[in-house]
C-alpha positions in Angstrom: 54.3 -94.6 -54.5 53.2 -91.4 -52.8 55.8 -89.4 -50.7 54.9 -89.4 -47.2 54.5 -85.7 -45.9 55.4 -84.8 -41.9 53.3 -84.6 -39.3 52.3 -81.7 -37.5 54.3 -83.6 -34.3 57.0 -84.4 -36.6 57.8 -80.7 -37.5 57.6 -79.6 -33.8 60.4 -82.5 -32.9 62.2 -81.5 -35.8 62.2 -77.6 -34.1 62.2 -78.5 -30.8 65.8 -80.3 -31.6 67.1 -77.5 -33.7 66.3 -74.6 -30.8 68.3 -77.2 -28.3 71.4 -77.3 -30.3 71.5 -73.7 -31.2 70.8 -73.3 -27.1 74.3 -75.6 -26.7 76.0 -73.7 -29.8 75.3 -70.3 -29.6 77.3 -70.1 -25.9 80.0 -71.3 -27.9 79.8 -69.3 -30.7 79.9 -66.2 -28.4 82.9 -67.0 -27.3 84.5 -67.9 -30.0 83.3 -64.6 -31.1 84.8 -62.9 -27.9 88.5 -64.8 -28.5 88.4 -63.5 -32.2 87.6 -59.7 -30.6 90.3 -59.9 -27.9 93.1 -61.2 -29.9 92.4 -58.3 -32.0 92.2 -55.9 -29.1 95.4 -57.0 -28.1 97.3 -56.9 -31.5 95.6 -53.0 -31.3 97.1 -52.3 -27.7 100.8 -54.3 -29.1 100.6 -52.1 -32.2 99.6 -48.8 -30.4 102.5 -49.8 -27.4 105.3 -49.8 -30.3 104.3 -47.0 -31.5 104.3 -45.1 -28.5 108.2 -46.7 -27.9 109.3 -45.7 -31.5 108.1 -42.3 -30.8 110.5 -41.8 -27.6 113.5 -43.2 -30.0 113.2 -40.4 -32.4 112.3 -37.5 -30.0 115.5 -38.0 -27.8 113.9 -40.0 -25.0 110.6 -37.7 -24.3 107.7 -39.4 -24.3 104.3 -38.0 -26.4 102.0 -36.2 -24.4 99.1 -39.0 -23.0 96.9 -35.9 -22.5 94.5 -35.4 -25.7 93.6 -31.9 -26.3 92.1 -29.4 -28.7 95.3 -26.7 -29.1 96.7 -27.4 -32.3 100.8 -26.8 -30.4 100.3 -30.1 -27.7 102.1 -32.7 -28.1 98.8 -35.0 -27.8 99.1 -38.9 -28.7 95.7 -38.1 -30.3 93.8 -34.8 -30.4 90.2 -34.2 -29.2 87.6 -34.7 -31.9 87.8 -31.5 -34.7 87.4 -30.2 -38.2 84.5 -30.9 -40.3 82.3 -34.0 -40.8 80.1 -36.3 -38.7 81.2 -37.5 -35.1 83.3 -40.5 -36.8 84.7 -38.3 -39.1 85.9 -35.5 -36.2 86.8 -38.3 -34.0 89.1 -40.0 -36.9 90.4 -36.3 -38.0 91.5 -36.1 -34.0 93.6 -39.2 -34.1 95.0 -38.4 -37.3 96.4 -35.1 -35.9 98.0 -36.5 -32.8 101.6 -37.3 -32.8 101.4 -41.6 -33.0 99.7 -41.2 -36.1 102.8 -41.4 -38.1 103.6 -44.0 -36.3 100.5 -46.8 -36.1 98.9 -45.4 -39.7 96.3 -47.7 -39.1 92.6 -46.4 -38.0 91.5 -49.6 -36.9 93.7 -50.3 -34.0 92.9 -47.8 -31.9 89.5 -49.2 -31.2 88.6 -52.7 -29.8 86.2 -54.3 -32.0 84.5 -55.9 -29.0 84.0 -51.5 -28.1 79.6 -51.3 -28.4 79.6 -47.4 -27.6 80.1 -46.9 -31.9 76.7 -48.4 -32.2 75.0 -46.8 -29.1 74.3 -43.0 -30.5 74.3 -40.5 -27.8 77.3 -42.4 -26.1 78.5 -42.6 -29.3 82.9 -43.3 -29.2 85.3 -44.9 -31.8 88.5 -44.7 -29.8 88.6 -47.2 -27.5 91.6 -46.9 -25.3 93.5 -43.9 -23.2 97.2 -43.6 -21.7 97.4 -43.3 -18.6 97.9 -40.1 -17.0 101.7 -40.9 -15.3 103.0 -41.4 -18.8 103.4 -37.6 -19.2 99.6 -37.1 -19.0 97.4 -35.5 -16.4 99.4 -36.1 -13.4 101.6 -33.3 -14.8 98.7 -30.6 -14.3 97.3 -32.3 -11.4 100.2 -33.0 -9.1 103.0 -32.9 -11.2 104.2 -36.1 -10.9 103.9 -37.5 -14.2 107.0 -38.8 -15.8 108.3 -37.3 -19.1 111.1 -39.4 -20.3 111.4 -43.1 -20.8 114.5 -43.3 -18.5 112.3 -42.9 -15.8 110.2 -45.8 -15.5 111.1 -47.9 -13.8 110.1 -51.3 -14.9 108.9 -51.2 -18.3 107.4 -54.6 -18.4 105.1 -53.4 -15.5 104.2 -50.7 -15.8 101.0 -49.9 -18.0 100.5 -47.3 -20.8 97.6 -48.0 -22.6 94.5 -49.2 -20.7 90.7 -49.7 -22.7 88.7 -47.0 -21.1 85.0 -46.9 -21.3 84.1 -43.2 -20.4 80.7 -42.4 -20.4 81.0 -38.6 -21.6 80.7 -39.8 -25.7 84.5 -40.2 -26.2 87.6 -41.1 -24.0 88.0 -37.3 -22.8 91.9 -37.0 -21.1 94.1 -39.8 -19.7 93.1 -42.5 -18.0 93.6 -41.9 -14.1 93.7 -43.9 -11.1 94.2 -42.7 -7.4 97.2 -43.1 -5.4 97.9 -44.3 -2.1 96.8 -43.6 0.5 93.6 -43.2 -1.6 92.0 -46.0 -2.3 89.4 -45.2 -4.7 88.8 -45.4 -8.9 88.9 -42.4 -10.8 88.0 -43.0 -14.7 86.5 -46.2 -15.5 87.8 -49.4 -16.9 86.0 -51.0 -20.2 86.0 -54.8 -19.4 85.0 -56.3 -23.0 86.7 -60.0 -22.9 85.1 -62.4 -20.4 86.2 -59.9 -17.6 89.2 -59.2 -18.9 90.5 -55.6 -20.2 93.4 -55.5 -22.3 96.6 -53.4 -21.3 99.6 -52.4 -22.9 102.5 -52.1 -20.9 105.8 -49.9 -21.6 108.1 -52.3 -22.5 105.9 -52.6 -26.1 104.2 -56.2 -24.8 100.0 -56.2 -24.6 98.2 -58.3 -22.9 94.5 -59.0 -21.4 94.4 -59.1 -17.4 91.8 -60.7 -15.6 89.6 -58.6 -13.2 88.7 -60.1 -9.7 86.3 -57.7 -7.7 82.3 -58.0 -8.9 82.3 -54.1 -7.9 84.7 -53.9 -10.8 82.6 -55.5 -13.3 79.4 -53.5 -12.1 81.4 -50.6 -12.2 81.9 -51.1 -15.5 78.5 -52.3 -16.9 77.5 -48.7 -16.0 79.9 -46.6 -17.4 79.1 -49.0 -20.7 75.7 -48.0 -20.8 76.4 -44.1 -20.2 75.6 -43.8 -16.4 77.3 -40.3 -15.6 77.9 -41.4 -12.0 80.7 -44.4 -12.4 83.7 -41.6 -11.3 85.8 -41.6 -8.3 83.7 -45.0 -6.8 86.0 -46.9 -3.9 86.0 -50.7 -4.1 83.2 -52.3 -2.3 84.1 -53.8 1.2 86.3 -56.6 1.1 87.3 -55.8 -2.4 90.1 -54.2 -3.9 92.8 -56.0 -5.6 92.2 -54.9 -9.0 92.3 -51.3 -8.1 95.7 -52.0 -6.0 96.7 -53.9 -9.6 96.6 -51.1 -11.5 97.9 -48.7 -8.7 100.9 -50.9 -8.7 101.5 -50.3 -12.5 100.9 -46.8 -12.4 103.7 -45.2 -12.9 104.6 -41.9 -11.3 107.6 -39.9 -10.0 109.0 -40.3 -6.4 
């Protein structure tokens, strides 16, 4: 008996079925794919939270500068890229010289996996998240109202240390920043990587993703993901504004 070969209408039913079911999977794969990337971004952001904690229990309370810089004598959580080496190798070299080093040991958690800029040469950045600049950062230099010491903040659990920053200037260049009332406006810009959701890592050592709200948020951040230079110091659109009042709220500063 011969075997029986397909038609040519045969095969296209046959490939017309497959390309619907990868059309109803491949939604689902993505975010499957997106819940693997943030449950890793928030293990990174728990991991880097403890480590910033520790680090106040064995320097009698002070917290480590969230300020990264290039002198050798800060007291930087990470250092600006240096030494020798490609721009992975003198981003990783800056890391390794900042002060949580010791303390996280890890290279891996202080980038979000879900973080595109490593693949997108010239906006090329590894490290994917930034302290923000009341947690002995650049409010210090700017208005001097950055806290130094654990003892003063005042609600650990809300108020936020780490946030993932997607700055379009190649890597996350100084803390991240927000303004404060009675300005209402974004300074550095968010990185929302998780189904509009950014993760955060809050001073009590927890991590968590929070949802974002505002569309002008999300736009906001599609262009500083893409390098646009113009994403700084942009006000909420009208109507709008919770998530910057959010993060206001657990921004912590002195009185």
């Amino acid at each position: 008996m011969k075997n029986r070969a397909f038609t040519l209408i045969e095969l296209l039913v046959v490939i017309a079925i497959i390309a619907v079911l990868m059309a109803i999977l491949m939604p689902a794969l993505r975010l499957a794919k997106d819940q693997a990337y943030g449950i890793i971004c928030v293990s990174n952001l728990k991991s880097l939270s403890i480590s910033w904690y520790l680090y106040k229990d064995d320097n009698d309370d002070k917290l480590v500068g969230g300020h990264p810089g290039r002198d050798p004598d800060t007291d930087a959580w990470v250092k600006a890229p240096q030494g020798l080496g490609d721009v992975t190798q003198q981003e990783y070299n800056g890391i390794k010289a900042g002060l949580l080093w010791p303390y996280a040991k890890e290279m891996d958690i202080y980038r979000c996996p879900a973080d595109r800029r490593k693949l997108q040469p010239p906006n090329y950045a590894y490290r994917s998240y930034s302290i923000a600049g009341g947690m002995n950062g650049e409010d210090k230099e700017w208005n001097g109202r950055a806290i130094t010491r654990y003892s003063e903040v005042e609600n650990p659990a809300l108020k936020l240390v780490f946030v993932a920053e997607c700055d379009p200037r190649k890597y996350n260049m100084g803390s991240w920043v927000v303004s404060h009332p009675p300005n209402n406006t974004w300074i550095d810009p968010l990185a929302i990587w998780h189904n509009k959701r950014s993760t955060i890592g809050w001073a009590d050592g927890h991590a968590e993703k929070h949802r974002w709200v505002d569309k002008s948020t999300m736009h906001w951040a599609d262009l500083a993901a893409i390098g646009e230079q113009g994403v700084f110091n942009k006000a909420p659109d009208a109507g709008e504004g919770e998530d910057l009042r959010f993060m206001q709220r657990s921004y912590q500063l002195k009185h």
